[in-house]
KOLFIRO-784394 format. One record per residue: x, y, z of N, C-alpha, C in turn; residue in one letter. Coordinates in Angstrom, 2 decimals. Layout:
<nodes>
+---------+---------+---------+---------+---------+---------+---------+---------+---------+--------+
!   neast !  nnorth !     nup !  caeast ! canorth !    caup !   ceast !  cnorth !     cup ! tormar !
+---------+---------+---------+---------+---------+---------+---------+---------+---------+--------+
!       X !       Y !       Z !       X !       Y !       Z !       X !       Y !       Z !      A !
...
+---------+---------+---------+---------+---------+---------+---------+---------+---------+--------+
</nodes>
This chain:
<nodes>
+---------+---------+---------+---------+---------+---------+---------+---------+---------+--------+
!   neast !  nnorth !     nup !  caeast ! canorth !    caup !   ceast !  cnorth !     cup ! tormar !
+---------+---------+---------+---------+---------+---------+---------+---------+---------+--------+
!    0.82 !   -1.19 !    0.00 !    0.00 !    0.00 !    0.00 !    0.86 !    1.26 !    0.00 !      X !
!    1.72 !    1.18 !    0.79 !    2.71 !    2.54 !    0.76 !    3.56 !    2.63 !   -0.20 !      X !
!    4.12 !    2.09 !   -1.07 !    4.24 !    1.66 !   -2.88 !    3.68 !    2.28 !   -3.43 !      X !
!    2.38 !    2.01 !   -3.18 !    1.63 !    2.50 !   -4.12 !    1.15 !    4.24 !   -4.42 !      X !
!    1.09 !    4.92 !   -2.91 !    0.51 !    5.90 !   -2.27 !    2.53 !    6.70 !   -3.01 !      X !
!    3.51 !    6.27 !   -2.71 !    4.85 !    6.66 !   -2.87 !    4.73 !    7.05 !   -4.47 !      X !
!    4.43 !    5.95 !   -5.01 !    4.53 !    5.84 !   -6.68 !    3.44 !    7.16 !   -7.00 !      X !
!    2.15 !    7.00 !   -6.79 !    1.33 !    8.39 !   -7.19 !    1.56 !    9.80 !   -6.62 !      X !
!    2.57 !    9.71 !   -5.21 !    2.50 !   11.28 !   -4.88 !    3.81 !   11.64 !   -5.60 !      X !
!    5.12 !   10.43 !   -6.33 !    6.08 !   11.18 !   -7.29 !    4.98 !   11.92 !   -8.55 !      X !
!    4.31 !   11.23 !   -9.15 !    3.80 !   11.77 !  -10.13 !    3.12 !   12.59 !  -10.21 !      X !
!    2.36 !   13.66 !   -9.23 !    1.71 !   14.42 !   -8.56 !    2.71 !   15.62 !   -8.48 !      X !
!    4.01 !   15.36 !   -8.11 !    4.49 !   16.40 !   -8.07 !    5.10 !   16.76 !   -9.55 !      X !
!    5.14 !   15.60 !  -10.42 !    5.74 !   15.77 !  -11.43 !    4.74 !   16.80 !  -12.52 !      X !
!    3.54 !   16.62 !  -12.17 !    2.73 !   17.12 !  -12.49 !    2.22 !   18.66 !  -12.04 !      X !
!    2.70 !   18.70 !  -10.84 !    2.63 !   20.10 !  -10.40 !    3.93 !   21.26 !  -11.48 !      X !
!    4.96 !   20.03 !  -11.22 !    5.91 !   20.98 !  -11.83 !    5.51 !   21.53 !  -13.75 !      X !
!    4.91 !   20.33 !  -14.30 !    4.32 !   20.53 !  -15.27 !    3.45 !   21.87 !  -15.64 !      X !
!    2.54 !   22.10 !  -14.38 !    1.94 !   23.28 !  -14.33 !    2.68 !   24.16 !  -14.00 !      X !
!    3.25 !   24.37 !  -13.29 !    4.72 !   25.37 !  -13.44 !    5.03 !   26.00 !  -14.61 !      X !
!    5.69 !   25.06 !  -15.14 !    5.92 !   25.13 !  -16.51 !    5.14 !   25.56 !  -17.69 !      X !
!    3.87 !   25.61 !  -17.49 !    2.72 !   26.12 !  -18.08 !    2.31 !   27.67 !  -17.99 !      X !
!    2.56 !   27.57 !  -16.71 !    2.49 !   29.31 !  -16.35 !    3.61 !   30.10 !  -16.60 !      X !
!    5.15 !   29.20 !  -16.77 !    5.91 !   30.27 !  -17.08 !    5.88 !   30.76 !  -18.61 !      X !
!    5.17 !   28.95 !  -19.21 !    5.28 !   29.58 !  -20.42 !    4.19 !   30.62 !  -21.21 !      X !
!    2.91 !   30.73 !  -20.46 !    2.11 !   31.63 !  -20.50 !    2.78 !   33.19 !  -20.35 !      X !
!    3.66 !   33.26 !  -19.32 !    4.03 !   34.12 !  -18.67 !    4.84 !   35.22 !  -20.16 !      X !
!    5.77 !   34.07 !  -20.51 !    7.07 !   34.35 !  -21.73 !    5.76 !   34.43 !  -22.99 !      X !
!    5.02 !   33.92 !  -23.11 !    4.26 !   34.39 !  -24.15 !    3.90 !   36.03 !  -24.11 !      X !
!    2.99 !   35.97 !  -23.01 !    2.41 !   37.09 !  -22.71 !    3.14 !   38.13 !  -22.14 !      X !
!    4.22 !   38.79 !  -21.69 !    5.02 !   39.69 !  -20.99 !    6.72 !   39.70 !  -22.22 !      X !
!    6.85 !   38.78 !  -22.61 !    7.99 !   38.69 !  -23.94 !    9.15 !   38.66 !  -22.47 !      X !
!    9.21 !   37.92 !  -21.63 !   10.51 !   37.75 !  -20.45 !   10.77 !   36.30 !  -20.87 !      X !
!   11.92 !   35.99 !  -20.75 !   12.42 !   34.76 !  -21.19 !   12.28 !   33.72 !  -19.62 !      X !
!   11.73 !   32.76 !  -19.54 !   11.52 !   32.23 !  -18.56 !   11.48 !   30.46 !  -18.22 !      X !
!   12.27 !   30.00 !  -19.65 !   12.97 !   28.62 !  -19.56 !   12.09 !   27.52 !  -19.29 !      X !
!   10.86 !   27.97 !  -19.76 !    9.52 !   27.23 !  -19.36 !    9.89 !   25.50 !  -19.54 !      X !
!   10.53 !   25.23 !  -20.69 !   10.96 !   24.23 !  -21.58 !   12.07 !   23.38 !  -20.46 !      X !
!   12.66 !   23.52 !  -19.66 !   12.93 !   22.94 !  -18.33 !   12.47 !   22.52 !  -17.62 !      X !
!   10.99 !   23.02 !  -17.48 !   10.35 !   21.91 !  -16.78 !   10.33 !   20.76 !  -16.91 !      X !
!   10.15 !   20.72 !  -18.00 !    9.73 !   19.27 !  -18.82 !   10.69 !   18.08 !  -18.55 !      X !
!   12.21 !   18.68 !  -18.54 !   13.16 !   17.91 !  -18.09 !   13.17 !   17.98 !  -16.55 !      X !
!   12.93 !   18.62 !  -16.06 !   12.79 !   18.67 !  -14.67 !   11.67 !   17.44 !  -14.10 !      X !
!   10.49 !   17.36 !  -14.65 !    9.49 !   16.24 !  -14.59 !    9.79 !   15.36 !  -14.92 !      X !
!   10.50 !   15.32 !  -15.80 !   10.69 !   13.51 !  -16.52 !   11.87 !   13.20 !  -15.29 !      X !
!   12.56 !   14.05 !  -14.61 !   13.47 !   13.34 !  -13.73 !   12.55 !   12.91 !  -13.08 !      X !
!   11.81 !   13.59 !  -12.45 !   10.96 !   13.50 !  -10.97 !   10.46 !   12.55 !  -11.00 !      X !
!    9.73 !   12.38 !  -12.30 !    8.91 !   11.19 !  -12.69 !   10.23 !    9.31 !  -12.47 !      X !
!   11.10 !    9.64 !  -12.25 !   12.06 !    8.17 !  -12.04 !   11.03 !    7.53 !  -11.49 !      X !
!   10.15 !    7.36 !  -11.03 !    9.50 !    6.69 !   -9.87 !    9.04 !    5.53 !  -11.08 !      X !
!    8.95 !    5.50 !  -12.45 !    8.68 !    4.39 !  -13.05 !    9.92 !    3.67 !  -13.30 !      X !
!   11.42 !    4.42 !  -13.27 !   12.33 !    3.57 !  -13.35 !   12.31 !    2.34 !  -12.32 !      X !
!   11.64 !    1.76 !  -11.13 !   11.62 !    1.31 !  -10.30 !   11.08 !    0.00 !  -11.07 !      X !
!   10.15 !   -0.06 !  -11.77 !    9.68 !   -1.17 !  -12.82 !   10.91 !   -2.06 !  -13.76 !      X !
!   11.40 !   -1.08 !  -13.94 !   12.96 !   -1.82 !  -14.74 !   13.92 !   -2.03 !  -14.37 !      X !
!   14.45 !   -1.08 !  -12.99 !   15.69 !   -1.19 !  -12.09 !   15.30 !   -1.48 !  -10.84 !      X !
!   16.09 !   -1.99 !  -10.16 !   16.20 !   -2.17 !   -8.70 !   17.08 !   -1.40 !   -8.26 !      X !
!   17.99 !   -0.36 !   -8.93 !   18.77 !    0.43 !   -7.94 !   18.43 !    1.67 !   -7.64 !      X !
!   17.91 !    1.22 !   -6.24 !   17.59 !    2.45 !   -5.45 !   18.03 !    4.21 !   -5.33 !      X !
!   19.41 !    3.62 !   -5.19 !   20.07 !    4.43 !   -4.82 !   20.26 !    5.39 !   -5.78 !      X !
!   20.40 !    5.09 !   -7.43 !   20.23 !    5.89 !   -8.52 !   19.19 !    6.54 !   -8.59 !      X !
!   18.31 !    5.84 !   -8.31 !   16.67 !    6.32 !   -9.05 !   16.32 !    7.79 !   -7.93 !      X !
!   16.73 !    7.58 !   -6.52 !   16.65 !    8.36 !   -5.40 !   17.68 !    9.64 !   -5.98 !      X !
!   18.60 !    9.21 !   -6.63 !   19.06 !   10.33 !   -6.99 !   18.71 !   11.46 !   -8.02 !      X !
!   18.25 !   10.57 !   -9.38 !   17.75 !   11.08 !   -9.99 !   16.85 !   11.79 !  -10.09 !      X !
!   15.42 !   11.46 !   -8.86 !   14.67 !   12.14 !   -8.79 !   14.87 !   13.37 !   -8.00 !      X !
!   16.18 !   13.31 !   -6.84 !   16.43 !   14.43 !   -6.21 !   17.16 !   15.55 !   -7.72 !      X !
!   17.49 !   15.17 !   -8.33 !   17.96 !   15.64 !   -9.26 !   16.60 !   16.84 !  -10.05 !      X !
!   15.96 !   16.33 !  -10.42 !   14.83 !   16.67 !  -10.81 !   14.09 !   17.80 !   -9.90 !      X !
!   13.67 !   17.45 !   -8.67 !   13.65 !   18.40 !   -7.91 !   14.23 !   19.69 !   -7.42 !      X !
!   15.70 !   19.42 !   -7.39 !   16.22 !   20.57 !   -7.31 !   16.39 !   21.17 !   -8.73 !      X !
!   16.15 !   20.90 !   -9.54 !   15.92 !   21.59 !  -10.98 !   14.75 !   22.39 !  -10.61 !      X !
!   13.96 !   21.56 !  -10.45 !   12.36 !   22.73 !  -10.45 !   12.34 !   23.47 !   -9.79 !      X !
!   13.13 !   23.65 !   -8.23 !   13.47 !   24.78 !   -7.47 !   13.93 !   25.79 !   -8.03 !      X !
!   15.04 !   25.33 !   -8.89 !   16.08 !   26.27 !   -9.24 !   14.99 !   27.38 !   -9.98 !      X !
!   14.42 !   26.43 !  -11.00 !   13.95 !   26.98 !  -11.97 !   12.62 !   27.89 !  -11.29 !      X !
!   12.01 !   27.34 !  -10.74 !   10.87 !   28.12 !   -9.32 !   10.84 !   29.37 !   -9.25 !      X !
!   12.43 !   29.32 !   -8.48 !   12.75 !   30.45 !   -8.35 !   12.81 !   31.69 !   -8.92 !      X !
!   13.46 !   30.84 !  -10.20 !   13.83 !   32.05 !  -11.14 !   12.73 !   32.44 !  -11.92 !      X !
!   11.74 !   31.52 !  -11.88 !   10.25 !   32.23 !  -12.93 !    9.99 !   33.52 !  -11.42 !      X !
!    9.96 !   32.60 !  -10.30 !    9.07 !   33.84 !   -9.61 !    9.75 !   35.14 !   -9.55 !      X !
!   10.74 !   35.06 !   -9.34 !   11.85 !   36.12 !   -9.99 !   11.51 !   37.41 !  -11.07 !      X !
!   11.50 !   36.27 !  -12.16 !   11.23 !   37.30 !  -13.22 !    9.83 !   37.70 !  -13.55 !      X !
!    8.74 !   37.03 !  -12.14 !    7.44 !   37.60 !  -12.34 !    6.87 !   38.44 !  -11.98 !      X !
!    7.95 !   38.74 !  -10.56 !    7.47 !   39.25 !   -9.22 !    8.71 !   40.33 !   -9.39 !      X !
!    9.85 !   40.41 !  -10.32 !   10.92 !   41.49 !  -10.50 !   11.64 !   41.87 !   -9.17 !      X !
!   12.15 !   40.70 !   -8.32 !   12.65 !   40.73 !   -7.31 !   14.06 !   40.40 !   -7.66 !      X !
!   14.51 !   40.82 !   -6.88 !   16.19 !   40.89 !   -6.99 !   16.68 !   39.70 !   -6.30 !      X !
+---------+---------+---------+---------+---------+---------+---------+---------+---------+--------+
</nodes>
């Protein structure tokens, strides 16, 4: 059961970040600020490792990878709210 509940809240966030990514790219449409929307996407497909678990057994990679992913979408977080909110 906790597998399972683990496996859907990675993809949940992968999906949040997705919407992220949606708004920045709304954002770069509409305001002409460059805002790397197109990172998300790689940022999610890390996050998303949680299906590498189906093909690999190594933990320890897949844990990384997805931390990997995560701190991408921070990075990137940041910097949309940044250039939305014109904070220094």
């Amino acid at each position: 059961m906790t597998q399972v509940l683990h496996f859907y809240s990675w993809i949940l966030i992968s999906l949040l970040i997705i919407i992220t990514g949606a708004i920045g790219y709304f954002y770069q449409k509409k305001f002409n600020i460059k805002t790397n929307y197109y990172l998300f996407i790689i940022a999610a497909v890390l996050t998303s490792g949680e299906f590498l678990h189906f093909v690999a057994m190594d933990y320890v990679w897949i844990e990384f990878i997805q931390m990997a992913g995560v701190l991408l979408a921070s990075i990137l977080t940041l910097k949309l709210y940044n250039a939305m909110t014109g904070a220094v």
